[in-house]
C-alpha beads as a LAMMPS data file, in Angstrom:
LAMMPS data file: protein, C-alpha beads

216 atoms
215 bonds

1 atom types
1 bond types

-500.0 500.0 xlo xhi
-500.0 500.0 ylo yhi
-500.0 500.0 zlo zhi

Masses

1 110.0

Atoms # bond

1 1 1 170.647 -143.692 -290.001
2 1 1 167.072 -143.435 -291.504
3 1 1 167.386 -143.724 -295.552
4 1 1 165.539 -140.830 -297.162
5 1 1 162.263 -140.896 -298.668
6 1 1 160.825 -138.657 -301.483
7 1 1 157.369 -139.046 -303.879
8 1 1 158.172 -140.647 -307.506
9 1 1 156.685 -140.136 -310.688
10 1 1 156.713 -144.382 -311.951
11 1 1 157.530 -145.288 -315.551
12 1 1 157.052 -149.220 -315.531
13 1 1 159.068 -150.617 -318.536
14 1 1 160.133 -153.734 -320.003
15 1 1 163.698 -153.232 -318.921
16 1 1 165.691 -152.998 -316.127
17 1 1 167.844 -149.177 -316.024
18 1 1 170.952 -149.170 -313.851
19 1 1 172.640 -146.617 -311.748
20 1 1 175.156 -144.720 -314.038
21 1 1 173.943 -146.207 -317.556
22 1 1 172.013 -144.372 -320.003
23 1 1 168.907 -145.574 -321.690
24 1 1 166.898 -143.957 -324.689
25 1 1 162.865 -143.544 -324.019
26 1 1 160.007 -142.580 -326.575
27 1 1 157.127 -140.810 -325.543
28 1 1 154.235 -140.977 -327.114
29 1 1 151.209 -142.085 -324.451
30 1 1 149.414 -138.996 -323.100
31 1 1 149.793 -140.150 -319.901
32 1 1 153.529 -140.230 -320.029
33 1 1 153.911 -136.662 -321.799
34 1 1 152.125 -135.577 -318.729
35 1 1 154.557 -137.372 -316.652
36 1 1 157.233 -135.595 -318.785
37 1 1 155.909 -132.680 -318.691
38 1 1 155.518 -133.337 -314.652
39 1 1 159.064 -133.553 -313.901
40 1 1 160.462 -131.416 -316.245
41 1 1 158.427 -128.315 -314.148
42 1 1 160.224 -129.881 -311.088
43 1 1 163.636 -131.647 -310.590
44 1 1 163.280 -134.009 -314.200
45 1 1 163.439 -136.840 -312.107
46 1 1 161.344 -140.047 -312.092
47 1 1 161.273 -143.784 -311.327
48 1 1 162.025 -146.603 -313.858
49 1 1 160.842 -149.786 -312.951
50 1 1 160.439 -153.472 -314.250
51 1 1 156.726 -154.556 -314.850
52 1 1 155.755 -157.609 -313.263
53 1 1 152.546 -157.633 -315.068
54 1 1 150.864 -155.755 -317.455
55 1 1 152.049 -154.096 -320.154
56 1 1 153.210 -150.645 -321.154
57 1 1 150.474 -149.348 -323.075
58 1 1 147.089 -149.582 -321.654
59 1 1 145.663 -149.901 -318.119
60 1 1 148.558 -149.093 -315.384
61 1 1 151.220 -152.313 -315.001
62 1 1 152.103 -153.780 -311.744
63 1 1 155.790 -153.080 -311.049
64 1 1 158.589 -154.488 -309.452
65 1 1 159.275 -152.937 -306.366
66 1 1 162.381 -152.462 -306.834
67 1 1 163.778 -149.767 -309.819
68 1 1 165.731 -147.036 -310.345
69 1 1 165.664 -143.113 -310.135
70 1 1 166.401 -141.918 -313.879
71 1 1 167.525 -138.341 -314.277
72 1 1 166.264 -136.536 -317.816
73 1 1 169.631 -135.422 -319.557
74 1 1 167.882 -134.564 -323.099
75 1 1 164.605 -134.528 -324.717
76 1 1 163.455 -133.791 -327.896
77 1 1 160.105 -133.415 -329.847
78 1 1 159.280 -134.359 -333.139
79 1 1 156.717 -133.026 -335.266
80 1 1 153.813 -135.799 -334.839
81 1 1 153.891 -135.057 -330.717
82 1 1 156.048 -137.477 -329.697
83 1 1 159.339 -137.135 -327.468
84 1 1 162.881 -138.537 -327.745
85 1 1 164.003 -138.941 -324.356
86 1 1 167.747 -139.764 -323.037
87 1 1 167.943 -140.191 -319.357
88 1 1 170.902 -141.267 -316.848
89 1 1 170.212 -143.858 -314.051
90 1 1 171.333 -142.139 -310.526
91 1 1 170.198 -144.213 -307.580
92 1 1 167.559 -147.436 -306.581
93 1 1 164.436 -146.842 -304.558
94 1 1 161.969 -149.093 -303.059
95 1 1 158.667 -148.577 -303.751
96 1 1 157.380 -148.464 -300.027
97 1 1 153.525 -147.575 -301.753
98 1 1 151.622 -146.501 -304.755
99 1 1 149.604 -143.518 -303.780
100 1 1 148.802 -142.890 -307.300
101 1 1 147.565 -144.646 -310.737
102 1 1 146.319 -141.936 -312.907
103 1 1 147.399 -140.153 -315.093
104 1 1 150.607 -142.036 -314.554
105 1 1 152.173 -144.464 -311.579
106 1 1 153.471 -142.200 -308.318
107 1 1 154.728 -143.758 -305.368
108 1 1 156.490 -143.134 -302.011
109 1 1 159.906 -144.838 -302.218
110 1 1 162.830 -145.240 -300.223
111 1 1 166.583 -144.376 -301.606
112 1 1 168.801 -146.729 -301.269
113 1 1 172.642 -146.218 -300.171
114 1 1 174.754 -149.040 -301.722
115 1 1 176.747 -150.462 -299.152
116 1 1 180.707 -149.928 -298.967
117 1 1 181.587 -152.914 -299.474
118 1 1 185.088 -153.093 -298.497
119 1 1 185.145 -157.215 -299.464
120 1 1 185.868 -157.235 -302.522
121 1 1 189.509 -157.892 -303.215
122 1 1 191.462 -156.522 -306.367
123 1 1 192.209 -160.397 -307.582
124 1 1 188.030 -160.736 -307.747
125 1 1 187.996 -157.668 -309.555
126 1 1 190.584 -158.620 -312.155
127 1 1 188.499 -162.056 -312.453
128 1 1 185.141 -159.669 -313.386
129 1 1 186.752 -157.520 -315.573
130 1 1 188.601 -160.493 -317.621
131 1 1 185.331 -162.367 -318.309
132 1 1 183.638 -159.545 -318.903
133 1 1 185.819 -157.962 -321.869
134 1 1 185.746 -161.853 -322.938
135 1 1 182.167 -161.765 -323.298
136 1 1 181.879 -158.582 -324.725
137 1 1 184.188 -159.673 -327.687
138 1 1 182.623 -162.565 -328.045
139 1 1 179.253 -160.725 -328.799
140 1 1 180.956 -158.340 -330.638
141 1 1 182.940 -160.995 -332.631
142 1 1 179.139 -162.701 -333.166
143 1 1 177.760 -159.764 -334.701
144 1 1 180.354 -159.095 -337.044
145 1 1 183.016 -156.717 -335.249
146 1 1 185.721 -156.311 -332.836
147 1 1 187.118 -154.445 -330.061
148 1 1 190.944 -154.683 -328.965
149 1 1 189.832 -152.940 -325.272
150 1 1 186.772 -152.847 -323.455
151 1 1 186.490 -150.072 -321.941
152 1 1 185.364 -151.053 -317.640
153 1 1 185.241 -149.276 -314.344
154 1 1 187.767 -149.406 -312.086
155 1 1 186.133 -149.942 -308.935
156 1 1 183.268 -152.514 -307.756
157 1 1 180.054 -150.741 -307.094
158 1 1 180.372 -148.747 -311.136
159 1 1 182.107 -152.117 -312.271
160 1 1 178.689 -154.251 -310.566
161 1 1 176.111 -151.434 -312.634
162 1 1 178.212 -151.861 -315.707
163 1 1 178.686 -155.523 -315.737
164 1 1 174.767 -155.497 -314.954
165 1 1 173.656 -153.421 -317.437
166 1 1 175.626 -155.042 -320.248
167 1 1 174.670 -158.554 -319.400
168 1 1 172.089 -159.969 -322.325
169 1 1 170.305 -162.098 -319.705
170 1 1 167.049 -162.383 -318.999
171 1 1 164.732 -159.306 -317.467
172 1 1 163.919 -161.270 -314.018
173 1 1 168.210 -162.108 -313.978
174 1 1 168.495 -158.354 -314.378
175 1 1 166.098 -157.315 -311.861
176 1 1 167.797 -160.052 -309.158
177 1 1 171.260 -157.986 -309.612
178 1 1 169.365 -154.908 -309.032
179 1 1 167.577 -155.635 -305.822
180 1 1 171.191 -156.700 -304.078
181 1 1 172.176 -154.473 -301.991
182 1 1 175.948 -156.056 -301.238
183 1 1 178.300 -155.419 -304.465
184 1 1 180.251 -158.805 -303.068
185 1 1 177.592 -160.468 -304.261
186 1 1 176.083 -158.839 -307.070
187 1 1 179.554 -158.955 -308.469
188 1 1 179.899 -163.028 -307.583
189 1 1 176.907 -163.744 -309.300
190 1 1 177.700 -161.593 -312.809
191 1 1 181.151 -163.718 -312.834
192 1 1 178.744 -166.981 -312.329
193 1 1 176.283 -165.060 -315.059
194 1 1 179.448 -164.313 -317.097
195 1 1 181.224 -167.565 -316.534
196 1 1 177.997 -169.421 -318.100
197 1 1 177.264 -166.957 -321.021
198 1 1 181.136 -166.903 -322.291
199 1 1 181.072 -171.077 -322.173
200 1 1 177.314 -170.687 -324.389
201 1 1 179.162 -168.013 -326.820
202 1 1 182.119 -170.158 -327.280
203 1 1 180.162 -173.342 -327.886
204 1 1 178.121 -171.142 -330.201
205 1 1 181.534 -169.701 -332.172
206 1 1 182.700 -173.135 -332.641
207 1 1 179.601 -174.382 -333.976
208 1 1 179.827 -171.919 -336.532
209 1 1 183.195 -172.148 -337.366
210 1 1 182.568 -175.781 -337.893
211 1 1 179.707 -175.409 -339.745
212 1 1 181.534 -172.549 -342.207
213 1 1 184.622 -174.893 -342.398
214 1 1 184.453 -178.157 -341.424
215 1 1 183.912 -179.483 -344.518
216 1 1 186.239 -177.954 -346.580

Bonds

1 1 1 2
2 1 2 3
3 1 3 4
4 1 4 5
5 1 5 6
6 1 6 7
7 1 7 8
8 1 8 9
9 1 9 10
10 1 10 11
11 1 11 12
12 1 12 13
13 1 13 14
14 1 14 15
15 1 15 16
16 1 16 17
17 1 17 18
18 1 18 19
19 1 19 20
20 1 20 21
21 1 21 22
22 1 22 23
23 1 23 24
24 1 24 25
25 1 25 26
26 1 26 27
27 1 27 28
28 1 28 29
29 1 29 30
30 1 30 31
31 1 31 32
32 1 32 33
33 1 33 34
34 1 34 35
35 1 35 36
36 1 36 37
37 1 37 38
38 1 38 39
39 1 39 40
40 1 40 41
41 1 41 42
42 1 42 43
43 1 43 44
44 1 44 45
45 1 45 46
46 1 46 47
47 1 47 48
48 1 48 49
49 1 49 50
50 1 50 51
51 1 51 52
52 1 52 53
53 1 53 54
54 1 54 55
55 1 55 56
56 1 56 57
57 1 57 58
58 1 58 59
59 1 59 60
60 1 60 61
61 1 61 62
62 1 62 63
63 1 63 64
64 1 64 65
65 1 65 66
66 1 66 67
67 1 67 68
68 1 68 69
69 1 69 70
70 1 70 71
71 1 71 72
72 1 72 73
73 1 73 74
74 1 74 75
75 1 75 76
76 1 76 77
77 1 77 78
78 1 78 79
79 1 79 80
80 1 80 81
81 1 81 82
82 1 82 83
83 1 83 84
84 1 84 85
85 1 85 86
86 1 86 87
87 1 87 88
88 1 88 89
89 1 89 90
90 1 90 91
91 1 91 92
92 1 92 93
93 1 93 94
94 1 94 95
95 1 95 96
96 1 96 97
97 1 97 98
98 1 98 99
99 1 99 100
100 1 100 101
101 1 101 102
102 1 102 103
103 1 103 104
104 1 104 105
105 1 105 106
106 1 106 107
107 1 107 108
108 1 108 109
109 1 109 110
110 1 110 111
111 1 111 112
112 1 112 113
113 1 113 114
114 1 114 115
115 1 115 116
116 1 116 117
117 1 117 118
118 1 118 119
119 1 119 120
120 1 120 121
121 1 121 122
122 1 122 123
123 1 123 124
124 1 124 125
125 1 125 126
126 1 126 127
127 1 127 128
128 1 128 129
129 1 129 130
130 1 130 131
131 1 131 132
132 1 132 133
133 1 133 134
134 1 134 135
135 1 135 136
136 1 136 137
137 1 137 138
138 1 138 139
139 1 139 140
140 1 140 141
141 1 141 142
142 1 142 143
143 1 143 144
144 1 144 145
145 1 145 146
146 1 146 147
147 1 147 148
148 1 148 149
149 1 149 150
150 1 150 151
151 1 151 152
152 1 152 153
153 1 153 154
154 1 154 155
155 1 155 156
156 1 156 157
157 1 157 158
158 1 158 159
159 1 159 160
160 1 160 161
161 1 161 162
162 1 162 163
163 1 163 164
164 1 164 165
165 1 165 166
166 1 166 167
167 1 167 168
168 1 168 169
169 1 169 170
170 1 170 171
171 1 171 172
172 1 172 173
173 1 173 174
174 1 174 175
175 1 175 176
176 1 176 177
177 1 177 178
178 1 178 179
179 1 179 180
180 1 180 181
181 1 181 182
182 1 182 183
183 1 183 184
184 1 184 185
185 1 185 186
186 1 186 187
187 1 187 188
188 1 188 189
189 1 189 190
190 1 190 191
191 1 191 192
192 1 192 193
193 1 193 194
194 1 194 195
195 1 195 196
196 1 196 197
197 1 197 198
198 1 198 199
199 1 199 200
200 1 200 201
201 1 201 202
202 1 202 203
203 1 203 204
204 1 204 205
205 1 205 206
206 1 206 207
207 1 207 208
208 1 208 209
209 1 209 210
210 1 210 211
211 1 211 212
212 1 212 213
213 1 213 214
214 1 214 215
215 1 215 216
């Protein structure tokens, strides 16, 4: 089966946007009000992808070629011309070629189907979603609060996105679980992510528990 094909609108970012999560955007570059104002006359959709070099202000950035189509849920504008933008992550692409660089980044891409990925067993699941709610307390416990039940898809391809999306890990560790295409092993290597980050945390809690009350 031939994977469809469409013409994106680009919006290279310092971040990495999942399917299914959420992420807040302000406009305030000409060039990107006119790619606002682009695909809000269409279907609101564009392309968010990681910049490989470059920056976001400025001359166009090189992108990752891999990123994600992001779906405008809300905008609004504020009196000195600038937007508030929420949009929804729906579906990766691969950028097959940039046919455009001004006013703003469009390319030809490639949707990508995520596989159905039948591997994954209900015991690795389990695993996932245990260190995962252990590392989100532990962050939450860091910064001063709590949580008695984090909240985590049941099933592995929305479990992967999630895990992904709420990992604090560095940009080029996010953009590696984005560009797998097999859950199995997107979801292997959060627990090997998660595995490493909860040990960190907890050496980092004890430190400071020590340090508050070891020498009382």
């Amino acid at each position: 089966m031939s994977q469809p094909k469409r013409w994106l609108p680009l919006f290279p970012l310092k971040t990495v946007l999942f399917p299914n999560a959420s992420m807040p955007l302000q406009i305030f570059e000409e060039r990107y009000k006119l790619l606002l104002r682009h695909c809000l006359d269409r279907d609101s959709k564009f392309g968010v992808v990681l910049i490989k070099s470059g920056s976001e202000v400025g001359e166009p950035a090189i992108p990752y070629t891999t990123g994600t189509v992001a779906h405008i849920v809300q905008v609004n504008e504020t009196d000195g011309d600038q937007f508030f933008v929420s949009v929804t992550g729906l579906q990766r692409f691969y950028i097959r070629n940039i046919t455009q660089y001004r006013p703003f980044l469009g390319a030809d891409v490639i949707l990508l189907d995520e596989e159905s990925d039948y591997q994954v067993t209900s015991d690795t699941l389990d695993v996932v979603r245990e260190a995962a709610t252990r590392y989100a307390r532990l962050l939450l416990g860091i910064g001063g609060g709590w949580v008695s039940n984090v909240q985590l898809p049941l099933e592995p391809l929305p479990l992967a996105n999630h895990v992904a999306g709420m990992l604090q890990v560095s940009l080029q560790d996010k953009q590696t679980l984005l560009e797998e295409p097999s859950t199995t092993k997107r979801l292997e290597t959060e627990l090997d992510i998660l595995d490493r980050e909860v040990a960190m945390l907890e050496r980092r809690v004890s430190r400071e528990l020590m340090g508050k009350y070891g020498r009382q």
